[in-house]
C-alpha positions, -999 to 999 in steps of 0.1 A, spaced: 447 155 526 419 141 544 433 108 556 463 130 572 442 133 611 437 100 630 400 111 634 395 109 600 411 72 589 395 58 615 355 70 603 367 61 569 382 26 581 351 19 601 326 25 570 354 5 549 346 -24 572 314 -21 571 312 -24 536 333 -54 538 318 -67 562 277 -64 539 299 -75 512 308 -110 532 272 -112 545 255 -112 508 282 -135 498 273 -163 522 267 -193 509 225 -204 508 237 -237 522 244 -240 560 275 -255 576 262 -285 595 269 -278 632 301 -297 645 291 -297 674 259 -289 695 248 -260 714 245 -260 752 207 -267 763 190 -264 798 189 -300 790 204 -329 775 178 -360 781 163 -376 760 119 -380 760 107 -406 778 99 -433 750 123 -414 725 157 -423 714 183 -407 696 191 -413 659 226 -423 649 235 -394 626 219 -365 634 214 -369 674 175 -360 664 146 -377 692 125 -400 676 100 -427 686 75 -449 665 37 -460 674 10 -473 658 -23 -458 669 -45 -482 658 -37 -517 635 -38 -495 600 -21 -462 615 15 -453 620 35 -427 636 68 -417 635 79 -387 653 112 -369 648 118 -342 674 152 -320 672 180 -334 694 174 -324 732 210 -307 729 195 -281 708 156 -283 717 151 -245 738 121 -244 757 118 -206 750 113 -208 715 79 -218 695 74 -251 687 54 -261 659 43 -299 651 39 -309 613 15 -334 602 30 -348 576 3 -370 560 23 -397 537 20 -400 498 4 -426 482 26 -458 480 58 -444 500 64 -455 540 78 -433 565 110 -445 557 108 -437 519 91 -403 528 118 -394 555 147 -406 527 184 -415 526 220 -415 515 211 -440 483 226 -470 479 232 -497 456 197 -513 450 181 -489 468 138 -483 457 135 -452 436 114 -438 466 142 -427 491 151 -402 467 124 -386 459 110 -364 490 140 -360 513 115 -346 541 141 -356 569 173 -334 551 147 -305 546 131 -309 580 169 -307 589 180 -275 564 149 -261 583 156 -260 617 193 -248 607 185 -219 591 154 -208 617 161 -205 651 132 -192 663 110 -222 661 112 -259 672 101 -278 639 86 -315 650 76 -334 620 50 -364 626 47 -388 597 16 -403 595 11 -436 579 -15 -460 567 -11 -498 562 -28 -491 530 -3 -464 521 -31 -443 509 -51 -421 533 -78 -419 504 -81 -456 503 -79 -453 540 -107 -426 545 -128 -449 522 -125 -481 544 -140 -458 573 -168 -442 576 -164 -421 604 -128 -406 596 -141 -374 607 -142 -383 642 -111 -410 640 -87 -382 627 -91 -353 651 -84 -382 677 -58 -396 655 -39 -358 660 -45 -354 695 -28 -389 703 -2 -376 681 3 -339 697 -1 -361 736 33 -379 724 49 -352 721 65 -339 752 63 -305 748 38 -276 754 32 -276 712 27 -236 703 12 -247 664 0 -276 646 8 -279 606 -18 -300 589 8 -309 555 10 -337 524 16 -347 495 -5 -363 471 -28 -386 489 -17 -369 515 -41 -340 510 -70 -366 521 -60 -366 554 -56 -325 558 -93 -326 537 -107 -348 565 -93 -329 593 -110 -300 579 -145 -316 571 -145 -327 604 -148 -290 620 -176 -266 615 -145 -242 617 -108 -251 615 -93 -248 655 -72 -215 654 -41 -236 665 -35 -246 629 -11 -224 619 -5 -235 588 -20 -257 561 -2 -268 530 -12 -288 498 19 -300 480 5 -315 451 -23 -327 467 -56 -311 465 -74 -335 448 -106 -339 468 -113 -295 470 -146 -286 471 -162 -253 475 -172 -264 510 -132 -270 516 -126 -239 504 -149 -213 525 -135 -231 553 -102 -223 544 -108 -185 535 -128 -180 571 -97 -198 591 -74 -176 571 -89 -147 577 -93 -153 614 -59 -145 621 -26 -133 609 -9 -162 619 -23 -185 596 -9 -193 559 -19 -213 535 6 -226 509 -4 -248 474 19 -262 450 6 -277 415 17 -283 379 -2 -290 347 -5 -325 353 -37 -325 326 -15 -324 299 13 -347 314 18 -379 297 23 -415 307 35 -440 286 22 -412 257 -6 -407 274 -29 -386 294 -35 -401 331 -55 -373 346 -90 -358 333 -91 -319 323 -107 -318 356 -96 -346 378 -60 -333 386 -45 -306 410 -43 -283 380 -78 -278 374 -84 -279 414 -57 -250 421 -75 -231 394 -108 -237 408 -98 -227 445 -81 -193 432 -115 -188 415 -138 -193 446 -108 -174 468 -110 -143 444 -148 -137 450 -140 -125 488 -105 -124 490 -78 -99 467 -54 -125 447 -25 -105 430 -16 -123 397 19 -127 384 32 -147 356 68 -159 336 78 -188 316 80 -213 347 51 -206 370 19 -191 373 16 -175 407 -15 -159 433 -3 -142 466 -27 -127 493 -28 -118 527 10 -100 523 16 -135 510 4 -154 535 -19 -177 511 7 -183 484 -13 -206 450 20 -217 430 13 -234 394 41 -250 376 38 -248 338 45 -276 321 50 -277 283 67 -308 280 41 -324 289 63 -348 323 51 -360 350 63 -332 380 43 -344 410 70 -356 432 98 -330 418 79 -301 431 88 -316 469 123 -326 458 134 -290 449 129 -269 484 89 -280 482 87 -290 517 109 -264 525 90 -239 513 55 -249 523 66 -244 558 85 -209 553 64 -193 525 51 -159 539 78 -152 560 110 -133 561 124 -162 551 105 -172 518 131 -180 495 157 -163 510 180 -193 518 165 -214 491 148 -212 459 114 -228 455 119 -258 427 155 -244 424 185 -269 429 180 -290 463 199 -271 491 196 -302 516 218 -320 502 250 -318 529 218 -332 553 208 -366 538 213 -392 564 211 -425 571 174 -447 573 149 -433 597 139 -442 617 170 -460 624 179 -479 658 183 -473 695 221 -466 700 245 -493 713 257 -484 747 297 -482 742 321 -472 765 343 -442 761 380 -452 750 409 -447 775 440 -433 762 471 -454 763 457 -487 761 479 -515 743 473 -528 707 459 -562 701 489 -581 697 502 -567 725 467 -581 749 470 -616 729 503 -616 740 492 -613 780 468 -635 771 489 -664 761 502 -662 801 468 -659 820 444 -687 833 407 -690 817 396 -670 846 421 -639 840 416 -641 799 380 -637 807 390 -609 831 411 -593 810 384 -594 781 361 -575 803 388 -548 815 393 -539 777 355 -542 770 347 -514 794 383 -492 787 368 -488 752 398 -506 738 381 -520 704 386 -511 670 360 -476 657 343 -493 637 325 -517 661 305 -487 673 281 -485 641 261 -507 634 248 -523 595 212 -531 586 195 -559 576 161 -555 558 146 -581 546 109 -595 542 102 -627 566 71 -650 572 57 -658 609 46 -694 619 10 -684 606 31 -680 572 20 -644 570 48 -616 555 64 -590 577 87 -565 568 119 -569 595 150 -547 599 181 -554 626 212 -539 633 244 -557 639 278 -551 644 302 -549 605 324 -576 623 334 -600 646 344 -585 683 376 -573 687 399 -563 709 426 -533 702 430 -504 682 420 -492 645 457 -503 633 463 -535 657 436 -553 668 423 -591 667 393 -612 666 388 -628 701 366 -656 710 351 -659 746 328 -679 765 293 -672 764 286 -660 796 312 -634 788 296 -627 755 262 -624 774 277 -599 800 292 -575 773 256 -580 749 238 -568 783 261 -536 787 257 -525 751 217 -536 746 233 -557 722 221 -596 721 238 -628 704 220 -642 668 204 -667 663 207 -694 638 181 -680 615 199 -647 616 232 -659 614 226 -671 579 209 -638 566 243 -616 578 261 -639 558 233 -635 529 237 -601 532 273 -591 538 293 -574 512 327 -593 521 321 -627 525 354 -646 532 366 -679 531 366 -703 559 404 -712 571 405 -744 597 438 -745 614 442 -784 623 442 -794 653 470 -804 672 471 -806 712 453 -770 726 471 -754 702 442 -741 687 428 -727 724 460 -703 728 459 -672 717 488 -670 701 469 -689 674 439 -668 678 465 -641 662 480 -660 637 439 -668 624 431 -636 626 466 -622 604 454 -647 575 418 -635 580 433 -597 573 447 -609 539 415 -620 525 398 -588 537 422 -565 522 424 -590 489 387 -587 491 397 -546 492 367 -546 521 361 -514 537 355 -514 575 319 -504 573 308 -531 554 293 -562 568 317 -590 569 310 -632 571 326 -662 566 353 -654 587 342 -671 619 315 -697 639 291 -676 656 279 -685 696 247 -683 692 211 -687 709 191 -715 711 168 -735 732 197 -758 731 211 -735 755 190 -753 783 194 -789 772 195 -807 807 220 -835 792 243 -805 784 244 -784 810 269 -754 811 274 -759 774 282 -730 744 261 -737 712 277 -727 680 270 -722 644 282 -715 615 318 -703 592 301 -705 558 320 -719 529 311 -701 493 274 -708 484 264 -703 521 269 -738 536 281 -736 571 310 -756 579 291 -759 615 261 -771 621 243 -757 653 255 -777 680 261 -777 718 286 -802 722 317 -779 738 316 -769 773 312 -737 781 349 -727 788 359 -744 756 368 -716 731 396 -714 701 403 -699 673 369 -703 651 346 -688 677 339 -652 670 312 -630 686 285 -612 667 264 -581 685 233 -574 673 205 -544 687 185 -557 710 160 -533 687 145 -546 654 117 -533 635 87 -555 624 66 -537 597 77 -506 611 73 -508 645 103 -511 672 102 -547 696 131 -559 721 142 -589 697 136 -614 726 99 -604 724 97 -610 691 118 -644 697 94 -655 729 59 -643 706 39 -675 699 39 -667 662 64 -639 655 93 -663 667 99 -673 636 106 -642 615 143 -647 638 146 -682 647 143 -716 627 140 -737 659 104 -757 667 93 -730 691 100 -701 705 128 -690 728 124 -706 764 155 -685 777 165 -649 772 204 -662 769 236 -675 785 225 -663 820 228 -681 860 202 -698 853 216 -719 826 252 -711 826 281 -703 851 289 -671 852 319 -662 826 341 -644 856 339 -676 880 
């Protein structure tokens, strides 16, 4: 037989696993594993004036260029960045009424606008740079306070000079050598990649690629020789335009574009003047009408639409983005599907751009539980509680879910009564001490709180923001006053006991660890009260709402700074916060003549930057 020699079973077993082995590879799934863990890198720093996102790891930083224009840059993370592959910058000019943050999207969430969900270009920026390793994708999202760059481009007069400046700032941010620049929208969107190229006699060969998702609006035949001449210029260049029938679509049983006013009519006109000196190969089926030239290079995709719905956002949702920035390459479609099922999905994350990490320390192995610590506690001095509070502080001996951080967004007015959109970060609970399982809420003297706050980048709240945590927290608990009786309340042994009846309403409440938690505690707290010279040395507290959001507590400084008991619980909040989009220090937004009072419902501004030497002993003396 022909299997009987060893030469021969081992060719046959070698194709055999071949086979097997194309078999596995076709069988892949389209969707990529996400990474568990990064690949080496020559290095791992972050950019000067970047910082790292919570979820991914990506580098991102936010400016505004002028009053009306904002950037956000998201860069991969500098684990994976390699210096020896291409890097291309996108341009990602915004749609009309979305923000970054709606453009970029996010996990949805109860009460969450409609707009997170409906571009996703951070998860397919993401899918992106998964499945190509040859490139280094940086997306900048451009923004207008109008949130409209035609309504922009109509306020100035001289956009063709403002935006090629506006995209060198842009590419001078970045802190790479940047190989090729994407010009990229959607919808009004496509105003900003039309000015960039009115503003040329000849688009700069650099652009690699130029894409018009649903967004040509503003073509013209001048637009279009343009186009064709950079196109043909090189082989590197691609051109990529998605469209649908949007002059039949119907709104509210109605017709909302002109036969000619939508990207329909545009699309058709541009394939028109493109055919006269460039071949266009026509192909057609019951979804799309397609033109390909250039080996594919200029791609003109036209959804049909014969139910007459309104598609302009879908056709980014499913792969657009995606495929804008792979179409024409040995890549198109071959991980994804053009308005096929989204493939981004496992790479939805959280709000971008989201905020500056706390800096925690790294957990020691061993350490004892919480009741175990209260228990030392109970037999130490002031001085060696504090001591002790700090040793466990910087062993990393505090429950997992103090290291992530909740949002609050909210719209607040300045002292000049004027709106601004304002997000911070703070901590789901009160500080703890322990481990996931055994743990307890400790209270400390401000100096102490300060001196931890300064080692994360983490600051106290105020007043003002004390009450919106407790507005916005999903488990808000109810107040329980031990009376007093001697210093029983001081020991820590009570402390415990608090904290064990504070457990039971959390798990009645079936809270989750994550969520944002209130009621449970008074909060120290800063205030200009801090410096009152009749009270010298003195904690200033606040709060322990009852139901309906009265606090037990007004804000007062009438305790001395080593007085502490079972109430007092300690709230860290980012020292970053974003005001209309842009990232501040909090204490420069609390020591701004006007801004002050988006965080603080004192007179005037912070005079102090917290519980320092200045004002306070120091919490280890």
């Amino acid at each position: 037989m022909f299997f009987n020699t060893p030469t021969r079973w081992a060719w046959f077993s070698g194709i055999l696993l071949t086979v097997i082995g194309l078999l596995a590879w076709q069988c892949q799934p389209l969707i990529p594993p996400i990474p568990t863990s990064a690949p080496p890198s020559e290095t791992a720093e972050t950019w000067p004036g970047y910082w790292q996102n919570t979820g991914f790891g990506e580098q991102e930083t936010v400016f505004h260029w002028d009053p009306e224009v904002r950037v956000y840059i998201n860069a991969p993370p500098p684990q994976v960045f390699r210096t020896n592959r291409k890097t291309s910058l996108i341009l990602y000019a915004l749609p009309n009424g979305n923000t970054i943050e709606q453009t970029a999207g996010k996990q949805q969430e109860p009460g969450d606008d409609w707009h997170y969900q409906i571009q996703h270009i951070a998860a397919q920026t993401r899918f992106l740079r998964a499945i190509d390793s040859t490139r280094n994708y940086i997306v900048a999202y451009l923004e207008t306070r109008q949130l409209s760059w035609p309504a922009w481009k109509r306020a100035h007069s001289d956009y063709q000079t403002r935006i090629p400046d506006l995209v060198e700032a842009v590419t001078q941010r970045v802190e790479v050598m940047v190989d090729a620049i994407v010009l990229n929208g959607h919808s009004g969107g496509g105003a900003f990649v039309n000015g960039f190229i009115e503003a040329y006699d000849s688009i700069p060969n650099e652009i690699e690629r130029i894409a018009f998702l649903d967004s040509n609006y503003g073509y013209s035949i001048e637009i279009g020789e343009k186009l064709r001449i950079w196109f043909q210029h090189s082989p590197a260049h691609h051109l990529l335009v998605l469209a649908y029938n949007d002059s039949i679509a119907l709104y509210q049983g109605k017709p909302f574009v002109s036969p000619t006013g939508g990207t329909w009519w545009r699309t058709r006109k541009m394939v028109h003047d493109w055919s006269e000196n460039l071949r266009l190969t026509r192909s057609e089926d019951s979804a799309f009408v397609r033109y390909s030239g250039g080996n594919g290079r200029a791609q003109f995709i036209l959804k049909k639409n014969p139910h007459r719905q309104i598609l302009h956002t879908i056709q980014v949702e499913r792969n657009g983005f995606i495929h804008s920035m792979l179409s024409g390459t040995n890549r198109d479609e071959h991980d994804y599907v053009y308005y096929g099922e989204p493939v981004y999905s496992n790479w939805i994350g959280g709000k971008l751009p989201s905020f500056r990490n706390m800096h925690f320390p790294h957990r020691i192995h061993d350490l004892p539980g919480g009741k175990e610590i209260l228990l030392q506690m109970e037999k130490l001095s002031f001085d060696q509680r504090e001591q002790l509070t700090w040793e466990q502080f910087v062993s990393g001996n505090f429950p997992t879910y103090l290291r992530n951080g909740v949002g609050i967004d909210t719209t607040l007015f300045d002292a000049d009564s004027l709106p601004h959109l304002v997000r911070f970060q703070v901590l789901p609970d009160y500080w703890s001490v322990g481990n996931d399982t055994d743990f307890c809420r400790i209270p400390m003297s401000p100096g102490q709180a300060q001196r931890i706050a300064d080692s994360l980048g983490a600051i106290l709240p105020t007043r003002k923001m004390v009450d919106m945590i407790y507005e916005q927290s999903r488990i808000k608990l109810i107040p329980l006053p031990f009376w007093p009786s001697g210093d029983r309340n001081e020991r820590p042994r009570t402390w415990w006991l608090h904290n064990a009846a504070v457990e039971d309403q959390f798990f009645a409440a079936q809270g989750k660890r994550d969520q944002l938690v209130a009621g449970c505690k008074k909060d120290v707290v800063l205030s200009n009260l801090i410096a009152d010279p009749r009270r010298g040395n003195h904690v200033v507290i606040y709060g322990w709402h009852k139901p309906g959001g009265k606090p037990i507590q007004p804000q007062s400084n009438v305790h001395v700074y080593r007085y502490m008991d079972y109430s007092h619980g300690i709230r860290f909040v980012n020292r970053q916060v974003f005001v209309d989009g842009y990232p501040y220090d909090i204490l420069e937004i609390l020591q701004h003549p006007t801004l002050y009072r988006l965080l603080s419902d004192e007179a005037q501004l912070l005079t102090i930057a917290g519980y320092g030497t200045d004002t306070h002993t120091n919490s280890t003396k």
